[in-house]
C-alpha positions, 0 to 999 in steps of 0.5 A: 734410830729413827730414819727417813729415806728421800728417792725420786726413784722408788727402787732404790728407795726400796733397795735401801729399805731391804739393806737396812731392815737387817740393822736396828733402825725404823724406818718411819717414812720414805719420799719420792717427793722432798717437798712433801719429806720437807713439811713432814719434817717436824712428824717424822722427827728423823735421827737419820736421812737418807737422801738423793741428791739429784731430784726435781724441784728440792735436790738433796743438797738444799733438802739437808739443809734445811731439814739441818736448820730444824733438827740441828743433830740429824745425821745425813747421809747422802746417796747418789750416782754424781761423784761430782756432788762430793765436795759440795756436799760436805759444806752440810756435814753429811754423815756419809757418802754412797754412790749409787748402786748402793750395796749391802757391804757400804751399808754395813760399813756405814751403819757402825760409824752411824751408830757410833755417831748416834750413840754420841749424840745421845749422850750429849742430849742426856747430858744436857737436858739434865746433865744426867747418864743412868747405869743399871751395872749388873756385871760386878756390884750392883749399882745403880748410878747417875753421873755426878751423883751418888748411887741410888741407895734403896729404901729396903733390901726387899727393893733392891731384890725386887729391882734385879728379879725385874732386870733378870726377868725382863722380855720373860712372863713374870707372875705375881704370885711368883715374886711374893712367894720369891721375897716374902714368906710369911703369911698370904694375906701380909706378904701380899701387904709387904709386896705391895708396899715394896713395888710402891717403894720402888716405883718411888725411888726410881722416881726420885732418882730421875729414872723416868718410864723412858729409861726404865718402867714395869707395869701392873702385869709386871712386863718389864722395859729398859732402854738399850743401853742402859742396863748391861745385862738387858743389853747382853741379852737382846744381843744374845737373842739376836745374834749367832755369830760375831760380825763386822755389823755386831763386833762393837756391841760384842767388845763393848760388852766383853769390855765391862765383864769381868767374871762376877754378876750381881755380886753383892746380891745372893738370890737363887735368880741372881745366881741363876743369872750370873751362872747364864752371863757366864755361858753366854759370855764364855760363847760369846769370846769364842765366836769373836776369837773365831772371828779374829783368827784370819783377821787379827791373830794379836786379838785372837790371842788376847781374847782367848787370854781374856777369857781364861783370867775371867773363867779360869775352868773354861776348856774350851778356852784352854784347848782353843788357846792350845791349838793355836800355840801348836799351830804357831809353834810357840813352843814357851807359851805352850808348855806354860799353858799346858800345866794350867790345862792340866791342872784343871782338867784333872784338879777341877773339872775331872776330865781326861786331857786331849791326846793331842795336847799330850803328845805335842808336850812330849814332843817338846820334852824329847827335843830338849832331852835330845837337845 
């Protein structure tokens, strides 16, 4: 997302700067001057204005507005130390609204409404432009689709294998020799033949499909691009690089992409890189439900609960997940939903995964076996 910040005051413009620099934003330009932030309006082409609203000459109110008039879709959010703007201010439909000293923790609060709003905007501009959305659906079958339309069918099978080598080694080295070696394995001279003829074939599909190099593209050396948002792998894994942990900033991606896996990559495609790959998504996500059930556990408990379940119906051999799910219903005494979950525990331990069963887990069960003797 593209923004622009206009401040009479350089300090909160460079305090703002350092809040944002930690969220997925450009910050293409910053004004202490809104006449000159108004001329460069059309440059800067801003998704996002930040701006103050009590400056000399062009406040920020009369700013918004006409920067509104140019790029009806910008998202404006307002920052000033006056409350007594509020009210006035939402005749421009202002995104946001932060008193000023700004905060880190108003920023983060903001910046999920923000994304959420762009993410919708988008959309609607895709839509009408060509009234086309494309999906790149690596979770379950493998599908390329557009709405309103049938999937992209692939002129060969050697296509479609080259498409999810290129999505499951995108921001990786992808060597030339590799890919041939990977799909054909006939002689040098004609598998260097049949490779080219199958990057042509799908560079042409994709064209015809309407997938243009803004959405997806590789080039000669094979450096693969994919728009966010599109593709749900390439998605999971820029999350996976950057993020450690679950937070208020990340929760929505995180659910997102929890929300369109279940349990299957590539399904429809048997290669030793898709194999490798779903077997990766599977850790990845098996990480992934734990941080958030850790997240949700002084915050939420039904969520806490409902992840983990999630992730045992979509990784049934996933220990971590049962002990997690086992402690939870020992502390809470949920004596029914313990014992239910201790057979299945048990049985993949032993039948499964050929792992002794925690002590812990053992000794709570007959506790439980002893009380309803006694009883």
């Amino acid at each position: 997302m593209r923004v622009i910040i206009v401040d009479d005051e350089r300090h909160s413009i460079d305090l703002l700067c350092y809040f944002l620099k930690k969220h997925e934003v450009e910050i293409v330009a910053t004004y202490i001057d809104p006449i000159l932030a108004l001329n460069n309006t059309v440059i800067d082409k801003p998704d996002i204005l930040f701006v103050d609203i009590e400056m000399p000459e062009l406040n920020g109110l009369q700013l918004a507005q006409e920067i509104k008039s140019r790029l009806p879709d910008v998202i404006i959010v307002f920052i000033t130390a006056f409350a007594g703007y509020a009210i006035e201010s939402f005749q421009v439909h202002p995104m946001d609204y932060l008193l000023k000293p700004v905060t880190a923790r108003q920023i983060n609060k903001m910046m999920d409404s923000i994304m959420r709003q762009f993410m919708l905007l988008t959309l609607e501009r895709e839509k009408g432009s060509n009234n086309r959305i494309i999906q790149m659906k690596c979770f379950g079958k493998f599908e390329v689709l557009s709405s309103g339309n049938e999937a992209m069918k692939f002129p060969t099978t050697k296509t479609k294998e080259l498409m999810t080598y290129l999505i499951c080694k995108a921001n990786k080295a992808i060597y030339r020799d590799e890919i041939m070696s990977l799909l054909f394995t006939g002689k040098e001279g004609l598998d260097r033949n049949n490779f080219y003829v199958t990057v042509s074939r799908l560079k042409t599909a994709l064209s015809s499909y309407g997938i243009d190099e803004t959405l997806f593209k590789f080039n000669k050396d094979f450096e693969v691009f994919i728009k966010k948002g599109i593709c749900d792998l390439y998605d999971l894994t820029v999350f996976i690089r950057s993020n450690t942990r679950i937070t208020e900033e990340n929760l929505l991606e995180a659910e997102r992409l929890i929300g369109m896996y279940d349990g299957e990559v590539f399904s429809n495609i048997d290669t030793d890189w898709t194999n490798e790959i779903s077997e990766w998504v599977e850790i990845q996500m098996e990480e992934t439900m734990l941080l958030m059930a850790e997240y949700y556990k002084e915050k939420a408990v039904d969520k806490y609960e409902s992840i983990l379940k999630k992730l045992l119906n979509i990784n049934a051999l996933s220990s971590r997940g049962y002990e997690e799910l086992l402690g939870f219903y020992m502390e809470s005494d949920k004596k029914e939903k313990y014992k239910a979950l201790f057979h299945r525990y048990t049985k993949v331990m032993k039948n499964d995964l050929n792992l002794d069963i925690d002590k812990r887990f053992i000794k709570y069960m007959d506790l439980q076996i002893q009380g309803e003797l006694i009883g």
